[in-house]
Structures are given as C-alpha cells and as structure tokens.
DOGUKE-945404 format. One record per residue (C-alpha): residue number from 0; residue in one letter; x, y, z. Coordinates in steps of 0.02 Angstrom, whole numbers. Layout:
<nodes>
- resi:resn:X:Y:Z
- NUM:a:X:Y:Z
...
</nodes>
This chain:
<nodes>
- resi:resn:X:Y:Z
- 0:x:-7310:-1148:-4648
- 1:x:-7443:-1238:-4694
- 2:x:-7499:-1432:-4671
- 3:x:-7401:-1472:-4509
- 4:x:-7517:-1603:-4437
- 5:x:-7487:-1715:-4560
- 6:x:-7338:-1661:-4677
- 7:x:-7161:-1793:-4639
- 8:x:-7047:-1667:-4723
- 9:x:-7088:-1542:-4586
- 10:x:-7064:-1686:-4452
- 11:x:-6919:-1755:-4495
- 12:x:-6835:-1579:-4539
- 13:x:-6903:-1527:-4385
- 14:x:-6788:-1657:-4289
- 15:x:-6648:-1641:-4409
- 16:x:-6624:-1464:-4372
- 17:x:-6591:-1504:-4178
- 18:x:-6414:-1554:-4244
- 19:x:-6378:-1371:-4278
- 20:x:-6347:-1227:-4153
- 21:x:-6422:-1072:-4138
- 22:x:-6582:-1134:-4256
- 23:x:-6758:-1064:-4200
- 24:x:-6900:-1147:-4273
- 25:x:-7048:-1067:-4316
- 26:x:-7212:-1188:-4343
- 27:x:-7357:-1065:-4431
- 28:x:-7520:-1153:-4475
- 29:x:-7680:-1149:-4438
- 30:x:-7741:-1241:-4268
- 31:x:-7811:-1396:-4348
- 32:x:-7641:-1396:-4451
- 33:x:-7515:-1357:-4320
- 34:x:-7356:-1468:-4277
- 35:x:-7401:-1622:-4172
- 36:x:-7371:-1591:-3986
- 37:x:-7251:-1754:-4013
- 38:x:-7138:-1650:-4100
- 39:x:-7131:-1511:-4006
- 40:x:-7098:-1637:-3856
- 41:x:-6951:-1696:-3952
- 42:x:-6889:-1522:-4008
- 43:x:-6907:-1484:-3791
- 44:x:-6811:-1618:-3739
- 45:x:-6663:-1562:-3855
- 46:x:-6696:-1387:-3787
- 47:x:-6749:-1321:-3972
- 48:x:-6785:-1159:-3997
- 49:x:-6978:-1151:-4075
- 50:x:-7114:-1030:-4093
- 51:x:-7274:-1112:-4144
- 52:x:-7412:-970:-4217
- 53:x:-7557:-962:-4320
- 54:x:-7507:-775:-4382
- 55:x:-7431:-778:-4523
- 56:x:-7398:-582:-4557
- 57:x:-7345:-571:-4349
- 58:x:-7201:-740:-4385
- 59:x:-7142:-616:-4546
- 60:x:-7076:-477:-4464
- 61:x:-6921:-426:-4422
- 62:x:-6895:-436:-4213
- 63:x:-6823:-238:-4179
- 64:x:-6670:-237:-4103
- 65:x:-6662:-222:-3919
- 66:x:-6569:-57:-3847
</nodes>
C-alpha cells in the first residue's frame, strides 16, 4: 500500500518474495501509484501470485471460504 511507482523496498521485496511458495502479493495504491507493469512482468514470468487494486477496504477482507 501506498507509493508503488516509485518505492525500491516494494520492488525488490516484490522479487524477493518469488523465492517463497504459496505467497500472493497484493499491490494496493492508487493508479498513478501502482506497481510498475515491469514488475508485474517479472512476478508473471515466475508465475507469482498478485492482485493489483486500488480498494483498499475490498484487499482487507477476509476471502469466505468456499463450500
């Protein structure tokens, strides 16, 4: 959350945590701010799990279990 466009922590954590199964990322920022579409190239390629939104409250929830 937050500066994504620009920030390096976020990039290079973003990378680092393709060395870890069963991660899912979740990118939340504002359009202007959001993770570079370099990244999320990257994160593809090492078939990362991501969600990119701009919904903060919506990224918060808890997902309901499925029945």
């Amino acid at each position: 959350m937050g500066d994504l466009a620009r920030g390096r922590t976020v990039r290079s954590l973003a990378w680092l945590l393709t060395l870890y199964p069963g991660v899912k990322q979740y990118f939340v920022a504002p359009e202007q701010l959001q993770i570079g579409s370099d990244i999320l190239d990257l994160l593809r390629k090492a078939g990362m799990e991501f969600e990119v939104s701009a919904d903060f409250e919506r990224s918060c929830r808890k997902p309901t279990p499925s029945t």
